[in-house]
N, C-alpha and C positions, 0 to 999 in steps of 0.2 A: 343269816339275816340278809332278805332281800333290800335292795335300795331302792326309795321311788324314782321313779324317771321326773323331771321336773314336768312343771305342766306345759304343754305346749304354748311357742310364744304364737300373740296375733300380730300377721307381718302387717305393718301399718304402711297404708297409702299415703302415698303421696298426692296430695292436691293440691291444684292450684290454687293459688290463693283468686278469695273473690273478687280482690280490685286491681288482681294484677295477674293478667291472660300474659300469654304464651308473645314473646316478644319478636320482631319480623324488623328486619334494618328497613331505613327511611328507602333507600335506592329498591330494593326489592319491589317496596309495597310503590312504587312510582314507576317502576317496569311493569307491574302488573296493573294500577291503573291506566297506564298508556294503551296497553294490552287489549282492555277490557273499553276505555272510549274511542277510540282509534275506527275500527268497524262500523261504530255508530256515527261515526263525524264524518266518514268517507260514505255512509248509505245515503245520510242527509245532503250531503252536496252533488253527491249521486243523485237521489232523488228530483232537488230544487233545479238544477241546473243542468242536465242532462235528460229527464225524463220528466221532465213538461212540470214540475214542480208538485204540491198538495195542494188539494180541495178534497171538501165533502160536502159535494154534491150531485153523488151520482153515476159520474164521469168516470173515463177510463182513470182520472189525475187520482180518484177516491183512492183506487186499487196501491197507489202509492203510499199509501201509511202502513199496509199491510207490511210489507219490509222491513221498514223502519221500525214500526212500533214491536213487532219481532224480535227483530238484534236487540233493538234497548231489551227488551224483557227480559229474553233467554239467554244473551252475552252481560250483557253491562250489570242488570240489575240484578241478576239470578246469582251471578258471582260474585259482586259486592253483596249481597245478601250473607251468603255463604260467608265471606271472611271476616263479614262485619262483627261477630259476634265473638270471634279467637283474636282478630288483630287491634281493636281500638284499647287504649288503655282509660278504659271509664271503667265505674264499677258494674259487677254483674248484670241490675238490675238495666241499668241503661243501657248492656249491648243487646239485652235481649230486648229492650222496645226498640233500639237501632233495627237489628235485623231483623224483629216483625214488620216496621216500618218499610225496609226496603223491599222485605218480601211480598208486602200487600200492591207496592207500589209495579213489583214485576207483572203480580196476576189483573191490576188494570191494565198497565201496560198491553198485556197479553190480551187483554177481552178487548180493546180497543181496537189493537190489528187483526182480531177474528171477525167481529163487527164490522170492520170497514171491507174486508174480501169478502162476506157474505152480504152485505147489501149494494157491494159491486156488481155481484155475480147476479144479484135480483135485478138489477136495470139495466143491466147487460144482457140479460134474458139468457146466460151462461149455465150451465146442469152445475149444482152443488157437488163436492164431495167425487170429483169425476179422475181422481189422479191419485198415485200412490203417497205422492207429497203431501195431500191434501187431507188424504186418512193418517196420514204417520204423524202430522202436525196435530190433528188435532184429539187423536190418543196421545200426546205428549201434554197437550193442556190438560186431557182430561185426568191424567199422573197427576201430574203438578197441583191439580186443585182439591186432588184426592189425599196428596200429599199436608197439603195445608189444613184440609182439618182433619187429618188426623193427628195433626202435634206429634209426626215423630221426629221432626229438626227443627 
C-alpha cells in the first residue's frame, strides 16, 4: 500500500500591510532630506547672489534657472518622489497620489529648466544641443517622461 504524499503546501507571502509601509527612523529620513535640499539651497544662493541672480527675460540671468530648476527636479524631487511612496505612514492610496504628485512636480520642474536653456540659447543666438552635456541631459528627460507614462514606478 502506497501512501499519498500530502498535497503540496502554498508558501504564503508576506505583504505589507496597506496602511502600514516599511518603517525608516525619524534621523535617517532627516539626513536624507538634508541630503536631498541642501544642493538646491546652496544652487539658489548660488544662483541670486554670486551669478547676477534670476530673470526671464532673455538674458544671460534667464540661463540661471536652468541649474536650479535641474537639481530641484532630478535631486530633490526625483528622490522624494521615490521614497515618498515606501516611507510616509498614510494609507496606500494616499502615498501613491503623494508620489504622483511629487513626480509630476519633478517633470515640470524639469520642462521649466529645459525651457529656460533653450530660449536662452535663442537670444543668445547660441547652436542648440552643441555639448555632450546637452544630449546626455536631455536623453535623461526624454527616459524620465518615457518613464512616467509608462506606469512602471
Amino acid at each position: 500500500m502506497m501512501k499519498s504524499s500530502p498535497s503540496p503546501r502554498r508558501r504564503s507571502r508576506s505583504r505589507v500591510s496597506e496602511a502600514d509601509p516599511p518603517t525608516v527612523s525619524c534621523g535617517l529620513f532627516i539626513v536624507f532630506e538634508v541630503v536631498c535640499f541642501l544642493p538646491t539651497i546652496l544652487l539658489l544662493v548660488w544662483s541670486l547672489y554670486y551669478a547676477g541672480g534670476l530673470a526671464w527675460d532673455g538674458s544671460h540671468l534667464q540661463f540661471n534657472w536652468h541649474p536650479f530648476c535641474m537639481v530641484l527636479s532630478m535631486v530633490t524631487f526625483l528622490s522624494n518622489g521615490i521614497v515618498a511612496f515606501r516611507v510616509f505612514p498614510f494609507h496606500r492610496r494616499a502615498r501613491k497620489a503623494l508620489h504622483a504628485l511629487i513626480q509630476i512636480m519633478t517633470l515640470v520642474s524639469a520642462a521649466v529648466g529645459l525651457t529656460a536653456v533653450f530660449q536662452n540659447h535663442q537670444a543668445q543666438s547660441i547652436p542648440h544641443l552643441y555639448s555632450l552635456h546637452s544630449w546626455c541631459g536631455l536623453t535623461v528627460a526624454c527616459l524620465a517622461l518615457m518613464q512616467s507614462h509608462s506606469r512602471t514606478c
